[in-house]
N, C-alpha and C positions, 0 to 999 in steps of 0.2 A: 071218157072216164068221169063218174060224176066225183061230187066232191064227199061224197061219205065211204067210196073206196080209196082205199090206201094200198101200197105195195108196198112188203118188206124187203128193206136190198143188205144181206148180208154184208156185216160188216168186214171189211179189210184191212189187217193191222201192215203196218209200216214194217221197214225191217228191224229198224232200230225198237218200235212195237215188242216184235218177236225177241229181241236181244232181251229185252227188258224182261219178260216175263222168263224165258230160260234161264238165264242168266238170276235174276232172282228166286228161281226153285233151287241154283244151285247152291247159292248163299246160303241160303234155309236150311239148305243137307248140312253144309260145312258148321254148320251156326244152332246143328240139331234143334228147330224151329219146327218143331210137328204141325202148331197153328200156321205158321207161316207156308209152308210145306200144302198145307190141304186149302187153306186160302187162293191160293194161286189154280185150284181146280176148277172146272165149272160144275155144279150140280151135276151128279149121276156121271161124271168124268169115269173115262174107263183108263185102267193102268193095268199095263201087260208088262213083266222081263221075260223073255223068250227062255224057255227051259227049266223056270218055277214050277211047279206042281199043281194043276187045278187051271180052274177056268180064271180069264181075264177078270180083274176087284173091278166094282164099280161104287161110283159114290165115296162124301170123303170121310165116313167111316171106316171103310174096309179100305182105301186108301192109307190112313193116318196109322192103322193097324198093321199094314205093310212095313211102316218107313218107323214105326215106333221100333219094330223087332230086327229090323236092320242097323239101326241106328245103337241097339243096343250091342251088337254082334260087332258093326264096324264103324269106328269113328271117320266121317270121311274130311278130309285135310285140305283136301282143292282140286277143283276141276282145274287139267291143264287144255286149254282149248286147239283144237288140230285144224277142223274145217266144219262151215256150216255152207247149205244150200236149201234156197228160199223157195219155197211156192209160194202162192195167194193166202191161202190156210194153214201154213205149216212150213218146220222147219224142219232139217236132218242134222245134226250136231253129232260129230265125230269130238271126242277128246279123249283123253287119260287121269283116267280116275287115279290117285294119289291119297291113301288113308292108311289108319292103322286098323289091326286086326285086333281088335281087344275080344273075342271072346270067339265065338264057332262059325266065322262067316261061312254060307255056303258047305256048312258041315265040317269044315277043317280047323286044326286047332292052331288058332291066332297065336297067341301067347304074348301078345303087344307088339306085333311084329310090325314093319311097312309094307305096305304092298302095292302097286299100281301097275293097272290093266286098261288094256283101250275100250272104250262103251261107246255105240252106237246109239243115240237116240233119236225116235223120231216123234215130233210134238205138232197135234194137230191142236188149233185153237176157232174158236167160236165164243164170241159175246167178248172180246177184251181178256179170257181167260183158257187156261189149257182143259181141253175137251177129250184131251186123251196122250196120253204117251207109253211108249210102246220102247224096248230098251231091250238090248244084247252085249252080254258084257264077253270078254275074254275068259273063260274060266278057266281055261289050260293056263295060263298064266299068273293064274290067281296058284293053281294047284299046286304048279311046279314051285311060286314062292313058300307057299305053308307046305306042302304035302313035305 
């Protein structure tokens, strides 16, 4: 190999890495932190809820635009954490979402209610930040509190 080639070696976050970066997008939600929220993305990051309407956002415009109209709908109060499982690139984060319903979350009328439903996520990261997350929440459980 001479010396004007280089190899790029993918970097590898820790686990406590990974903690650090979930765990602080979820702060950001409870802390309604849009900046803080699309910070934590990597450029051109793709964010999916499984059962939203439309193709996967990408980028942290249509990102921040996601979580600005969510955030309007539903105050979120705290992640409670259930179970995480690690790969190289990526985390799966099992918890219970705990917030109130101030306004039409998911079309139904909140009315300042509480509500908390279990959400799946799974957070792939690349370069020190989240490169994508991908998210299922309960919504029968969401329904049966408001409907």
């Amino acid at each position: 190999m001479s010396a004007a080639t280089t190899t790029t070696v993918p970097s590898v976050l820790t686990r406590e890495e990974m903690d650090a970066l979930v765990d602080g997008h979820y702060r950001a939600e409870e802390h309604g932190d849009l900046a803080a929220i699309v910070a934590g993305f990597a450029p051109g990051a793709e964010h999916d809820v499984v059962g939203r309407p439309g193709a996967p956002l990408h980028g942290g415009d249509q990102i921040g635009e996601f979580y600005r109209a969510l955030l309007a709908e539903l105050r979120i109060d705290r992640f409670e954490p259930v179970r995480r499982r690690y790969g190289s690139d990526h985390v799966v984060d099992e918890s219970v979402l705990h917030a109130t319903a101030t306004g039409h979350p998911f079309g139904l009328d909140g009315r300042g209610r509480p509500v908390h439903t279990r959400f799946l996520h799974i957070f792939d990261f690349e370069d020190g930040l989240i490169s994508r997350e991908s998210a299922w929440i309960d919504l029968a459980a969401v329904q049966e509190q408001l409907g």
